[in-house]
N, C-alpha and C positions, 0 to 999 in steps of 0.2 A: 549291187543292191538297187531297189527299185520300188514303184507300186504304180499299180495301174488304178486309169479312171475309168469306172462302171459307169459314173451318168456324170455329168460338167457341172450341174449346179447353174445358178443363173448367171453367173459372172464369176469364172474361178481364176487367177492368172500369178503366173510368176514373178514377185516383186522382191526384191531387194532395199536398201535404202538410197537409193536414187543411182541418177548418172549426172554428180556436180563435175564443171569444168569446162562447159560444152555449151552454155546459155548464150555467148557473146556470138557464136554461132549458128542459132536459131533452133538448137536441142534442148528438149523440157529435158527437166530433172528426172520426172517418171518416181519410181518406188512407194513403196507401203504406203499409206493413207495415214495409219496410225503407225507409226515407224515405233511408239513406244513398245505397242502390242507385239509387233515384231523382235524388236531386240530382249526383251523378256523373253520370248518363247525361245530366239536361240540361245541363250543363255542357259535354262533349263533342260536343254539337250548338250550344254557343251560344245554349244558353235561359235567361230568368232560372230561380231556384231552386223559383219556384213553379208554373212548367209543366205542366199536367197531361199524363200519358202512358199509358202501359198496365201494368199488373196481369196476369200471368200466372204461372197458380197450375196447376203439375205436368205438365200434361197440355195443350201451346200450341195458341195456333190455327194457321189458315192465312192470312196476308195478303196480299192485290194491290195494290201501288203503283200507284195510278193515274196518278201525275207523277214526277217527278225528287223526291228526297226526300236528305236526310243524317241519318241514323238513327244510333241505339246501342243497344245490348242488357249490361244491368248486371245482377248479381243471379249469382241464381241458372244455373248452365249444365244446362238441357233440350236440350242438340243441337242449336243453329239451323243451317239450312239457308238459303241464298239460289239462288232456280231449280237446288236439290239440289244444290249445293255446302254444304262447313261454312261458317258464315261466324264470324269471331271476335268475342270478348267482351271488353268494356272498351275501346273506341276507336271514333272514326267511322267513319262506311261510309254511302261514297255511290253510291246506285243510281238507275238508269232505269225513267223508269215501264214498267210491265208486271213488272214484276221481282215476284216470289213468295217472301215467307219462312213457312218451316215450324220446325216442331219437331218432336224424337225424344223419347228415352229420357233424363228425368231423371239428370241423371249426380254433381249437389251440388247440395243447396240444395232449395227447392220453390216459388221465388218472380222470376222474370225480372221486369226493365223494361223498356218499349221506348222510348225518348224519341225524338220526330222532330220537327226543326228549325222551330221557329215556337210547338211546343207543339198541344194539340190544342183546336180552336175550338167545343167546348162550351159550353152557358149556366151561367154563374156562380150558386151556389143558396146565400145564405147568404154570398157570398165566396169559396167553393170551389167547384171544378170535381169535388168527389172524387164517389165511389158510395156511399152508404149504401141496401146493399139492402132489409134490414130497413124500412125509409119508402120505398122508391121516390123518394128524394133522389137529386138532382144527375147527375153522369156522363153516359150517355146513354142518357135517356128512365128514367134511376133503375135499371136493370136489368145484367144483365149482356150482355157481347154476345152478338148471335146471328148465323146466317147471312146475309146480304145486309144487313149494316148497310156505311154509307160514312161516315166521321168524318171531317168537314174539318179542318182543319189550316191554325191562321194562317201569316202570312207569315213568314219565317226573320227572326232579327234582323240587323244588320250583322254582329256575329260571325259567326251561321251561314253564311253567303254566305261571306262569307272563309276559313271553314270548310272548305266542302266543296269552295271555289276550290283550295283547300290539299290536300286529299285527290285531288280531280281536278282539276286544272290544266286539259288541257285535255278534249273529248266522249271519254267512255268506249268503250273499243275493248269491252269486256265489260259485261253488265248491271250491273255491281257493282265495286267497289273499297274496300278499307277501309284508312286510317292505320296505319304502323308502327308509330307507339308508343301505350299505353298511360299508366295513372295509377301502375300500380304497387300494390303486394298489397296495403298500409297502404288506399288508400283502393278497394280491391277484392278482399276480402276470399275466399278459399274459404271455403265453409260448413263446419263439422265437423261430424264423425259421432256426435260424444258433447261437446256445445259447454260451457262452462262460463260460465256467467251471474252476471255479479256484480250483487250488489244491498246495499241498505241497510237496517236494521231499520226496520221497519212501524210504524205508532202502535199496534199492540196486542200488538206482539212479547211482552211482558213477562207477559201474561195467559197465556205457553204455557209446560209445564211444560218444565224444564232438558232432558230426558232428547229432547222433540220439538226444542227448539233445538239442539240440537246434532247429531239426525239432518237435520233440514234442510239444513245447512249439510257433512252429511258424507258422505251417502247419494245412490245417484244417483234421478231420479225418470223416467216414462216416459210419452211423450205418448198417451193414448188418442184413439182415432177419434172421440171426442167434441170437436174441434178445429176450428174456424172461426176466422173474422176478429173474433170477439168473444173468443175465449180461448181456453186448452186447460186440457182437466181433466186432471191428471196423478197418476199410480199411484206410490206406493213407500210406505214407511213410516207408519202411520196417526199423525197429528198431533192430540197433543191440550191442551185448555188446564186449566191448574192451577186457575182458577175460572169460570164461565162465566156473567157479570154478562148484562143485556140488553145491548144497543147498539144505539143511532141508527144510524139509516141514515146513512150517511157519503161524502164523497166518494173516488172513485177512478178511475183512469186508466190508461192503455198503461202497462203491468209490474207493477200494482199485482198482490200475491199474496193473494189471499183463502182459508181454511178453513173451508168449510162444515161443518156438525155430523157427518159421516161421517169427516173428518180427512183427506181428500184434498183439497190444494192445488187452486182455479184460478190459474194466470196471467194476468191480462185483455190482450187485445191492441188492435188499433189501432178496433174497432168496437165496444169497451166501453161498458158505460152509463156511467148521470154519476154514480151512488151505488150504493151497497151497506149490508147490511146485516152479515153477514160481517166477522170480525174480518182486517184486514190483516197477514200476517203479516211482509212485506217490501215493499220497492220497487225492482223491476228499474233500472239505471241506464240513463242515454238512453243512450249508449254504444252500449249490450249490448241494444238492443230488436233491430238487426239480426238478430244472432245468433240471439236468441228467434225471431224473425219468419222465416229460414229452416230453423227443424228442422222436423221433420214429424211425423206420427201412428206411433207405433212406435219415434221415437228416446229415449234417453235422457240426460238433461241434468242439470247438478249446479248448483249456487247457490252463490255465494264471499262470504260478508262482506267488503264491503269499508265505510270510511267515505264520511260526506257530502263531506269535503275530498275523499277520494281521489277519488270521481264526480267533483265540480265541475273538476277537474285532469284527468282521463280527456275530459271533454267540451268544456274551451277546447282541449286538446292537436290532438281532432279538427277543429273548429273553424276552428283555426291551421293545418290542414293543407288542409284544403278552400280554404281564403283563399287559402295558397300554390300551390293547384294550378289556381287561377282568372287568378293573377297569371302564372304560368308560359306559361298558352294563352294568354291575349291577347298575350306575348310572343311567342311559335312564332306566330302570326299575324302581328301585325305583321310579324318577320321575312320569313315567306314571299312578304310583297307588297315588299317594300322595291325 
């Protein structure tokens, strides 16, 4: 099983949910940006959670199913097209080989996944199938994709079969078909235009003077084109600290908020280093990496104190919802064969 790329799209790459284990060593985590978008989408095809799938950043590719496939596309909506039909977001969709999915015009978000049933049969590097470009780690061939690449794709699990038995009962009268239903906004989220990111004080919060704590927390900030898979540098109010001791280089991670000596915020994202030198000034919540991980260069984004409890309750809450929406589809499955 298989499908080939017709054109790469601007940024297309193979991500999984990270390579944790490996940090005390000087190996980023790597994986999906919006891990949420990802584990929705394998879950809709019947994959475990750590399936590696696709990464597609604003600007899609072109894809050729070379087999019968059961697909999803989560995230971010770029306009998918199937043989130039829309094809919808957030539910299976099962097509025939030869069948063509394209992208348009960014319409929310700046980050699609595609997950297709079986996962994709990349070499494991580390334990992860993700992409770390920066190393020419993992994904495929460490790169991004390019034209005439062909990713095999393991075999579907029992769920997936029953999946797309469920989607198309029986041979497709059209190249494509996709499920009525959906997960529902809670676990597929639109992106916003001006998203609001809660986080938690940083270990060096207390080094910045009152007057920047409280523009932090009040002001909006705006992502410059300085913005990759490693972080974005963001513009608004220049932040600065009450005293400005040395500091160790430190650990830090996806949402950590670092101010460098100019007083503009980074955000680190999902291809962060392992340390920093840089006082912390917050910590994005897991939650809220989503939302982080689909704004884009040009938007502007605000930061909410929240506490540690309130995360810890925000992140079993999602948690409990994914579990439920895992236990729900094996139901509508079983049903459908009974």
């Amino acid at each position: 099983m298989s499908f080939s790329i017709i054109r790469p799209g601007l940024l297309t790459t193979v991500q999984d949910l990270g390579r944790p284990g490996y940090q005390h060593l000087g190996v980023v985590m790597s994986g999906a940006m919006d891990t949420l978008a990802l584990r929705v989408a394998n879950l809709l095809v019947g994959n475990n959670k750590d399936a590696a799938g696709l990464e597609i950043t604003l600007l899609g590719p072109t894809v050729r199913f070379e087999t019968d496939h059961l697909l999803a596309l989560t995230g971010a909506n770029l306009s998918p097209t199937l043989d130039g039909q829309p094809a919808p977001m957030h539910r299976p969709i099962a097509v025939r080989a030869g069948t063509v999915l394209a992208f348009g015009a960014a319409q929310a978000g700046c980050r699609t996944y595609l997950a297709v049933a079986g996962g994709l049969a990349v070499p494991l590097v580390l334990g992860s199938r993700s992409t770390y470009l920066r190393a020419t780690l993992g994904g495929w061939h460490g790169r991004a994709l390019q034209a005439g690449d062909e990713l095999p794709v393991f075999e579907p699990t029992a769920t997936g079969r029953q999946l797309r038995q469920a989607v198309a009962p029986a041979s497709l009268a059209a190249s494509w078909v996709a499920a009525r239903w959906t997960p529902g906004p809670v676990l597929c989220p639109r992106p916003h235009p001006q998203p609001l990111i809660r986080a938690v004080r940083g270990p060096e919060y207390e080094q910045f003077t009152e007057a920047s704590q409280r523009a932090f927390w009040r002001e909006p900030f705006t992502i410059t084109p300085a913005a990759d898979r490693m972080g974005y540098r963001l513009s608004g109010p220049v932040l600065e600290r009450a005293s400005t001791p040395e500091l160790l280089s430190s650990a830090v991670t996806f949402g950590t908020v670092q101010v460098p000596p100019g007083g503009q915020p980074i955000a680190l994202l999902a291809d962060a280093q392992t340390t920093g030198g840089y006082p912390r000034l917050a910590q994005v919540i897991t939650t809220d990496f989503p939302a982080l991980a689909q704004a884009r260069h040009g938007q502007q984004l605000r930061f909410q104190e929240v506490s540690l409890a309130e995360a810890q309750a925000l992140y079993l809450a999602q948690e409990r919802r994914l579990w439920a929406f895992q236990k729900a589809l094996a139901t509508h499955v079983s049903l459908a064969h009974l």
